[in-house]
Structures are given as structure tokens and as C-alpha cells.
C-alpha positions in Angstrom: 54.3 -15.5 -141.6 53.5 -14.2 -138.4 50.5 -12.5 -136.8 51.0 -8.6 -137.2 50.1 -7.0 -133.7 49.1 -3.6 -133.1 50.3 -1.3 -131.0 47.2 -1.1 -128.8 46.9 -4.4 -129.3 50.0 -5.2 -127.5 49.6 -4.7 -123.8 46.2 -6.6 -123.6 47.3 -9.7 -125.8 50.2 -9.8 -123.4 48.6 -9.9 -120.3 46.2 -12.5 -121.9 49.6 -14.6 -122.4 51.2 -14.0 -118.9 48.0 -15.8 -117.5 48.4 -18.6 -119.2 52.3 -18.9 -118.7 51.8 -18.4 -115.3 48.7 -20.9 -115.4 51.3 -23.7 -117.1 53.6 -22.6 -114.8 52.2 -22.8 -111.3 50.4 -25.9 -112.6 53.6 -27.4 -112.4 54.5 -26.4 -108.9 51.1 -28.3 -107.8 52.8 -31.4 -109.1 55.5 -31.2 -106.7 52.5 -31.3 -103.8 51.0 -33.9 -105.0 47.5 -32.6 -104.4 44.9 -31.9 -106.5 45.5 -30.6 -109.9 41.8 -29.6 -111.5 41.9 -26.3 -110.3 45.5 -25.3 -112.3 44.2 -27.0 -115.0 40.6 -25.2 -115.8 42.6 -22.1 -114.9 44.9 -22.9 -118.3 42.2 -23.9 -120.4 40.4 -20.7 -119.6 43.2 -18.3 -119.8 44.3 -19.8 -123.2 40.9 -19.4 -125.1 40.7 -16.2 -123.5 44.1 -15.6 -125.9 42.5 -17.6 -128.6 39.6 -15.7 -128.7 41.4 -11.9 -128.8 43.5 -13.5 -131.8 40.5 -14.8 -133.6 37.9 -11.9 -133.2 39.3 -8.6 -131.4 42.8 -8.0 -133.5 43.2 -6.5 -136.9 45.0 -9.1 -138.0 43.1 -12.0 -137.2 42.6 -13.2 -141.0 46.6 -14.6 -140.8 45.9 -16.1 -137.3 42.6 -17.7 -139.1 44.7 -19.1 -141.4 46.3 -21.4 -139.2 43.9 -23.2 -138.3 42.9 -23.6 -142.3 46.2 -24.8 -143.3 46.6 -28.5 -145.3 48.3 -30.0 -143.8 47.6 -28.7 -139.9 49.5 -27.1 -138.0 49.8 -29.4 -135.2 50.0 -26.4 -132.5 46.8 -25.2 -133.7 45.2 -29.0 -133.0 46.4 -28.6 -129.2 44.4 -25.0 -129.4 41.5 -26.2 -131.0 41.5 -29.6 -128.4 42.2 -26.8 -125.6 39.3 -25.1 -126.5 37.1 -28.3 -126.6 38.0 -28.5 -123.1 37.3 -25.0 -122.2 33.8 -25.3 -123.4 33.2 -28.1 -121.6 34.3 -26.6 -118.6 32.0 -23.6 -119.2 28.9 -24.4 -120.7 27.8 -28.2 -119.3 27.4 -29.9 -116.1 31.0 -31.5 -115.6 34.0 -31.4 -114.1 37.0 -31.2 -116.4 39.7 -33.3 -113.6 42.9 -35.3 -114.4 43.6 -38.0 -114.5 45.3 -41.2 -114.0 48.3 -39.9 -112.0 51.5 -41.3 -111.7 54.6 -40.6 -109.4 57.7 -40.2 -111.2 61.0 -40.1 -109.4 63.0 -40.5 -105.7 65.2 -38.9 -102.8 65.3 -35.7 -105.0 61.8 -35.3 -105.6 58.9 -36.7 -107.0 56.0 -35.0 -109.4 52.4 -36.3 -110.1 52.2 -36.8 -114.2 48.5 -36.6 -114.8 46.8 -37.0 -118.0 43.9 -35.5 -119.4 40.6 -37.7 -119.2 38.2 -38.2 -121.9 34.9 -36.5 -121.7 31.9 -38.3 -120.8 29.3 -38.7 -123.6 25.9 -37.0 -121.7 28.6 -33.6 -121.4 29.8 -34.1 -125.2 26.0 -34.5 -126.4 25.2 -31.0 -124.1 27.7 -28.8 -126.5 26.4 -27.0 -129.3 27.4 -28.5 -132.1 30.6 -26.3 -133.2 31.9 -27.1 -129.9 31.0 -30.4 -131.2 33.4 -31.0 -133.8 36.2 -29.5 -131.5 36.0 -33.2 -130.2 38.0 -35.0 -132.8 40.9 -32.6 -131.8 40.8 -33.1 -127.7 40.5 -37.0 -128.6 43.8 -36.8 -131.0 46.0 -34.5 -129.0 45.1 -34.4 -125.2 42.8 -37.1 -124.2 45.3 -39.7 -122.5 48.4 -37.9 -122.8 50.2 -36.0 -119.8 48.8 -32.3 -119.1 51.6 -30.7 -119.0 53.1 -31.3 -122.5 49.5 -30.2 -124.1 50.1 -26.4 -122.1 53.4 -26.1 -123.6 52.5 -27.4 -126.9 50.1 -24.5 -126.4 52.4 -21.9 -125.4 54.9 -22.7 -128.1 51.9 -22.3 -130.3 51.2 -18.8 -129.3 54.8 -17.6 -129.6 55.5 -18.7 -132.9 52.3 -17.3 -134.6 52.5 -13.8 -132.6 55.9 -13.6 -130.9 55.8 -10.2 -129.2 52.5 -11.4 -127.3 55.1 -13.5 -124.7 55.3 -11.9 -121.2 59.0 -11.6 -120.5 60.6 -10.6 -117.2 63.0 -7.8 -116.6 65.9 -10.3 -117.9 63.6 -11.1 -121.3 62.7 -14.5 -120.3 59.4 -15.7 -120.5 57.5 -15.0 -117.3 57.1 -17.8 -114.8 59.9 -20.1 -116.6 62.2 -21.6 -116.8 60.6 -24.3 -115.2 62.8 -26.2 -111.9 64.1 -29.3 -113.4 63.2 -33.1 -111.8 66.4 -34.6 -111.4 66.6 -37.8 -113.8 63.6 -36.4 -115.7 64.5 -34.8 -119.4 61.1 -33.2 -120.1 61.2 -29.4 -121.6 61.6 -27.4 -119.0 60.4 -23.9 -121.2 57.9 -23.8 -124.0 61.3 -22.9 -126.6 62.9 -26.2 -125.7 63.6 -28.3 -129.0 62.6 -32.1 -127.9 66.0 -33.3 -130.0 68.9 -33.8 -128.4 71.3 -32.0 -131.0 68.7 -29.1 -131.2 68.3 -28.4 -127.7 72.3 -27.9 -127.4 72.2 -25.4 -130.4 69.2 -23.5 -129.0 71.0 -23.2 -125.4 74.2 -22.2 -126.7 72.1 -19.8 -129.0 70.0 -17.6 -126.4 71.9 -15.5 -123.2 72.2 -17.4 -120.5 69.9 -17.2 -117.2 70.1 -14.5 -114.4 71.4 -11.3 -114.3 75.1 -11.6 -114.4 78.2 -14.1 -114.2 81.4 -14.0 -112.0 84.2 -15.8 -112.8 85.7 -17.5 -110.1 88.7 -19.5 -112.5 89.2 -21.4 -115.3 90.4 -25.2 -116.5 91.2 -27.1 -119.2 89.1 -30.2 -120.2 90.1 -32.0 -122.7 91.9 -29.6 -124.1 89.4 -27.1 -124.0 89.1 -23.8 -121.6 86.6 -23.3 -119.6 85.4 -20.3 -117.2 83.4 -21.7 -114.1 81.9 -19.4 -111.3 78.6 -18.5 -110.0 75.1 -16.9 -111.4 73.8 -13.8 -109.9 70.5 -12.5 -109.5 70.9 -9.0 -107.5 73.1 -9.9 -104.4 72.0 -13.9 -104.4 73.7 -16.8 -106.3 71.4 -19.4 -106.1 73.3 -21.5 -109.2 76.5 -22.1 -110.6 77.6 -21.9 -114.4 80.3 -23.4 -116.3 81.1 -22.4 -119.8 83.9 -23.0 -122.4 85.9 -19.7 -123.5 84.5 -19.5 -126.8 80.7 -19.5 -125.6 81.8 -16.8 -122.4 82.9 -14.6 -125.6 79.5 -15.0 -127.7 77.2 -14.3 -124.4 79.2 -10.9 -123.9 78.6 -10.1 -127.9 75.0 -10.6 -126.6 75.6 -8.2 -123.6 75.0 -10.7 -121.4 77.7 -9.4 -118.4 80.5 -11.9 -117.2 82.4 -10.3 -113.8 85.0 -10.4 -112.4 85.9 -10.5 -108.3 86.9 -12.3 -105.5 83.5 -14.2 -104.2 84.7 -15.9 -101.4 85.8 -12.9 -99.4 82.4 -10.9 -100.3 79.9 -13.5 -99.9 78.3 -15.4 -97.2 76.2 -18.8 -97.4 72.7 -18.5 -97.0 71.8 -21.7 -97.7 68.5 -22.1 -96.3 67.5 -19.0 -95.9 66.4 -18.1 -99.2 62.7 -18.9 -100.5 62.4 -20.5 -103.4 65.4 -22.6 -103.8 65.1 -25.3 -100.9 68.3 -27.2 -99.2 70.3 -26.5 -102.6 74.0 -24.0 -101.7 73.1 -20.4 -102.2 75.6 -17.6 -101.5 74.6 -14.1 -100.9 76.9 -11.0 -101.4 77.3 -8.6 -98.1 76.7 -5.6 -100.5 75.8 -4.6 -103.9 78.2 -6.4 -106.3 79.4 -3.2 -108.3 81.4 -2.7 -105.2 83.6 -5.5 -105.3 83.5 -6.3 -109.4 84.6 -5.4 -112.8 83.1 -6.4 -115.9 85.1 -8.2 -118.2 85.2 -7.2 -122.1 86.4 -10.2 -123.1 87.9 -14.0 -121.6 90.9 -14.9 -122.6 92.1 -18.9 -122.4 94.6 -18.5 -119.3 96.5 -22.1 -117.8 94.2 -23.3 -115.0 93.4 -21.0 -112.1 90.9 -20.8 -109.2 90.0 -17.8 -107.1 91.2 -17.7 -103.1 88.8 -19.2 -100.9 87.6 -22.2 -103.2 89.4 -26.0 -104.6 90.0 -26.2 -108.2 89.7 -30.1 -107.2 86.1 -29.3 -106.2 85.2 -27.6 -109.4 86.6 -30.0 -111.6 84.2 -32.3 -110.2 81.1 -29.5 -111.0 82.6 -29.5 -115.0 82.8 -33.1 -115.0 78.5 -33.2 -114.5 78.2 -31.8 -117.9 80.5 -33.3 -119.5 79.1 -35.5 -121.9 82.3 -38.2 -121.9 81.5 -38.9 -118.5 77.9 -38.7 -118.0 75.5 -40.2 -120.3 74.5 -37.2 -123.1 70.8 -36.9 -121.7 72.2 -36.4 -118.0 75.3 -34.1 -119.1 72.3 -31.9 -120.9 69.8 -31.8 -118.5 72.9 -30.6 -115.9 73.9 -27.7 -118.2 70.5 -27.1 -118.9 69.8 -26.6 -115.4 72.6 -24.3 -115.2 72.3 -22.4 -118.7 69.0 -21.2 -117.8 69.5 -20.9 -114.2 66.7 -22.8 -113.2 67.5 -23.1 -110.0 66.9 -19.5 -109.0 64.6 -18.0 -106.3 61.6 -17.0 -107.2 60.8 -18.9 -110.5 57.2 -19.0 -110.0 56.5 -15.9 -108.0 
């Protein structure tokens, strides 16, 4: 059962919740400088018992909130909140510096991140607390203390959504504000707070939501082991920072979720702008010369046609972009994380902003 939210109850809970996403969020941009990481941290811990608290004392539903954190056996999201909170208070109310720690640089020519991990709290600021705050320990110690920061915040935002859905800040698209994360290459870590950590899961739950961006155009098709798929680029107003590839079927189900597929000659209406977008870095971006309803047509429907490729681009060349997902060529972990990438457009502009 979930938490039953108010209308005026609504606006404030989710502006609570946007600071925190954006909190996890741009806490993971500050990995990719490699510089300090206490200030994005303390930021989360305070935006998240600032949600915590509104659930627990200011809505009229707070008694099925409560309850979560009275269930046998726990809820383990609740532990993260209640270890969260531990940290908060610490922050707050006694002389010491919540900091991570024990950082480690993971990756190589594509990019590496700092993975810190939260660091136990000394015993002179523990003994300061009041003693409520006190017995928040045991849950800090279990979840957090040790463990990388970044999978506490999403453990904590996954929390939040499953207790009170409609509290999640969603952009214009209805994703969650501030993610989908950018992928590390060679890195398969959850990437947005809905992520399943199983394999199998994760495939159903991608194939289950609409796809990233605004809308697809189709720039051909090809048969892969005997089954047909549409390949083109991802859209977000007149800039296509990320490709998509897609098998018939799954093109048909993301229109049945009014997701809209296009179609229209790219090459001859769009220039490179590699470069020149923010956001996106060295990766290929294209950027139509006007607004794509001039040169487009939705399509209703995709129908399985023998292999074709629009003028302008080599079907050779995007047989080599299906091949990257395909999980009889690439190990299954590096096949996901490339469709992944691509489901969710996580390479787009502005992810953070």
C-alpha cells in the first residue's frame, strides 16, 4: 500500500524530492572531476530528511508512511532512510564533518569516476547526539558505513518512489528529473533509481517503460538473425545527440505508448555539430537546420520491410552499431549496458541541468 498524497500536499513533497534527485544527481557529475565530494553529499543527506520529515509529520497520511518503518521484517529502503538520517543529524547538530571516504578511481581512456564510501562516525560526535538520534546508529553502521555513496542515494530514492510514487519530479518527457544518469563505459552500475540490479529484470523493465527523448526517426531497417530491426537517431528538439536501435515488435509497443517514431530523410536535413553542443562532450551529435515537423511524418505503425538504409548513410556502418547490443556478440552485461545507454538516451544534452 502506498502513501496517499493530498492535493496540496503534492507540489511541496515534490519539490522536496527534486532536491534530492538533483542532489544524487549532480553528486554524480562531481565524480567525473574528481574533486571533493562532501559538499554533494551533506546536500543529499539534508534534502532527503527534509522529505522524510514532510512524510513523517506534515502529511495526512503519515500513519501508512509510519508503518514502514514498523514493519517485521524491515523494509530494507527504510534502513537506508533511517541510516541517512543518522547522517543528517550528525551533520547538523555536533561538531563534525560528515566527508567520504576512501576513494577509488574506476575506469580508463573513456573516463574515470571517484567511488567514495561513506566513513564511520567518530565516537566523541556519536556520544554528542541525543539519544534517538542515537539508536539511528545501528542503521548508518548496517547500510552506509563502508559501502559506496552513490548506491545508498539511490537506494534512497527508490525508497521514496515506491512508498509515495507521485512525489517523483519528472521532466516534460516524464522522466525523473536529473536522470538518467551518463553511463561509465565498462561500468554496469544503475544508472536511474528504477533500475532492477538483475540481469533478466533490467531487460524487462527497459523494454517496459517509453524510451528516452522526445522522438525517433527511422533512418532503415535490417535483419539480424532473423529478426527486424528499425535503427535511426533520438531527438530532443532539433539535436540528436544518441542513436537507437530497436526490433519491429518493440518500435510497435513504444507507439501503443505514444511514444512517436518518424519518419524522414536525416542526412539531407541535418548537419554535425559535434562539439558544439554542451553537455554531450566529443561523442557525434547531429542537429536539424529547422524544426523537424518540416521535413517528417509520424509513422502509425513499422512494418518488417527487407533491409533498407536511408540516402546519405552505410547500412555496413549500422550493422556494426546493432552488432554492440547484440548479446551473441558482446558479452550480455556489455550488450545491456549499450542498449541501456541508448534506451534511455543517456547520452543527451543537458542531463544534469
Amino acid at each position: 500500500m502506498t502513501v496517499s498524497i493530498e492535493p496540496n500536499e503534492l507540489e511541496p513533497l515534490r519539490s522536496a524530492m527534486r532536491d534530492i534527485q538533483m542532489a544524487a544527481a549532480r553528486y554524480y557529475e562531481a565524480t567525473l572531476a574528481g574533486g571533493d565530494l562532501g559538499d554533494f553529499t551533506r546536500i543529499f543527506v539534508s534534502a532527503s530528511q527534509k522529505v522524510n520529515e514532510l512524510l513523517t509529520r506534515k502529511i495526512a497520511d503519515r500513519a501508512t508512511y509510519l508503518a514502514y518503518f514498523k514493519a517485521s521484517p524491515r523494509i530494507e529502503g527504510a534502513d537506508y532512510v533511517e541510516g541517512v538520517k543518522y547522517v543528517r543529524n550528525v551533520t547538523e547538530h555536533v561538531l563534525h564533518i560528515v566527508q567520504p571516504n576512501q576513494h577509488s578511481l574506476i575506469g580508463g581512456l573513456h573516463g574515470i569516476r571517484s567511488y567514495a564510501s561513506w566513513q564511520e562516525v567518530p565516537e566523541a560526535a556519536h556520544d554528542a547526539l541525543n539519544p534517538s538520534t542515537q539508536k539511528l546508529k545501528t542503521f548508518y553502521d548496517a547500510k552506509l558505513v563502508g559501502r559506496e555513496v552513490m548506491d545508498a542515494m539511490m537506494a534512497v530514492l527508490r525508497f521514496y518512489s515506491e512508498v509515495a510514487p507521485s512525489i517523483v519530479d519528472r521532466d516534460r518527457f516524464g522522466e525523473w528529473t536529473g536522470f538518467p544518469l551518463t553511463p561509465q563505459p565498462a561500468v554496469l552500475k544503475a544508472i536511474h533509481p528504477e533500475e532492477p540490479a538483475d540481469l533478466a529484470e533490467a531487460r524487462v523493465w527497459l523494454n517496459g517503460r517509453r524510451p528516452g527523448g522526445e522522438v525517433r526517426v527511422v533512418c532503415g531497417q535490417v535483419g539480424v538473425h532473423g529478426v527486424h530491426k528499425a535503427f535511426g537517431y533520438t531527438f530532443v528538439g532539433r539535436i540528436a545527440s544518441g542513436l537507437f536501435v530497436e526490433t519491429i515488435e518493440q518500435a510497435s509497443r513504444d507507439i501503443q505508448m505514444r511514444f512517436a517514431y518518424l519518419t524522414g530523410d536525416v542526412a539531407r536535413n541535418s548537419r554535425s555539430a559535434t562539439g558544439q553542443v554542451a553537455g554531450v562532450g566529443s561523442r557525434p551529435v547531429l542537429i536539424s537546420q529547422v524544426d523537424l515537423a518540416s521535413w517528417t511524418e509520424p509513422l502509425a505503425e513499422i512494418a518488417a520491410e527487407p533491409n533498407w538504409v536511408t540516402e546519405g548513410f552505410d547500412l555496413a556502418v549500422w550493422e556494426e552499431v546493432i552488432k554492440e547490443e547484440d548479446p551473441e556478440a558482446f558479452p550480455d552485461q556489455v550488450a545491456y549496458a549499450r542498449r541501456r545507454e541508448r534506451r534511455l538516451n543517456a547520452l543527451r544534452p543537458g542531463t544534469v541541468g
